[in-house]
C-alpha positions in Angstrom: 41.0 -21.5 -73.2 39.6 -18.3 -71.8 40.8 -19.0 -68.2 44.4 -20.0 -69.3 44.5 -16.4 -71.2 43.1 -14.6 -68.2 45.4 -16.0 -66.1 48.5 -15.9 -68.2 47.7 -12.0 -67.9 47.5 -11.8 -65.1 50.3 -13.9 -63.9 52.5 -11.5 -65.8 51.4 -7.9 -64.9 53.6 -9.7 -61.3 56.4 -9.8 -63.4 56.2 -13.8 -63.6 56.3 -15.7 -66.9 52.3 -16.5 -67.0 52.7 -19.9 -67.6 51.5 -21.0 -63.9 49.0 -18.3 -64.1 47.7 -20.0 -67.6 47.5 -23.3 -65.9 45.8 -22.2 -63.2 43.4 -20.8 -65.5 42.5 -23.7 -67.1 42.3 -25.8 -63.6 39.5 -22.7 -62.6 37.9 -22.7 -66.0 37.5 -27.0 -66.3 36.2 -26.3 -62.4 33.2 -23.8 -63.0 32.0 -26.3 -66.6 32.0 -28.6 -63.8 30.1 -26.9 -60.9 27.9 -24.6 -62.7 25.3 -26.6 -64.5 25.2 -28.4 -60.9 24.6 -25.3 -59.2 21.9 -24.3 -61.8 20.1 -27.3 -61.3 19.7 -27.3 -57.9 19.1 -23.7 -58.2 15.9 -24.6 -60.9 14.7 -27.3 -58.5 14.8 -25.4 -55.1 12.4 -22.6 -57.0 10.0 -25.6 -58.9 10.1 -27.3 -55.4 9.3 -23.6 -54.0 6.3 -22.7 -56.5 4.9 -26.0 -56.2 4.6 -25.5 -52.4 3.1 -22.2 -52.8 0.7 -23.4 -55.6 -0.4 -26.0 -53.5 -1.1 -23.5 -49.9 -3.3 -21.5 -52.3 -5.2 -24.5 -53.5 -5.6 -26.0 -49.9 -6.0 -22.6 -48.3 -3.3 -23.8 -45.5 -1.8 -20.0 -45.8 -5.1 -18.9 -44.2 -5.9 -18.2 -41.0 -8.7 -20.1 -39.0 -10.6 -17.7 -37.5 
């Protein structure tokens, strides 16, 4: 509902009626409830897979240098 507000607004401020602006809204708004939570989760699992790498280099000592 947001989106099709936004861009009702802003649709208009071009002198238009807003209503292709509202629908395009919507179409963006239903997009990102889509995407998002996707992009979080690969986001979350990129940084578990991350810490879990570093965790285990410390444990192992791989990081280290032989000398």
């Amino acid at each position: 509902m947001f989106g099709s507000i936004v861009g009702a607004l802003i649709d208009r401020q071009d002198g238009d009626s807003g209503v292709e602006g509202a629908l395009w809204g919507a179409v963006a708004e239903k997009g990102v409830k889509l995407v998002f939570p996707l992009i979080m989760t690969f986001a979350i699992g990129y940084a578990v897979q991350k810490g879990v790498a570093m965790a285990w280099d410390k444990a192992t000592g791989e990081d280290q240098p032989d000398y």
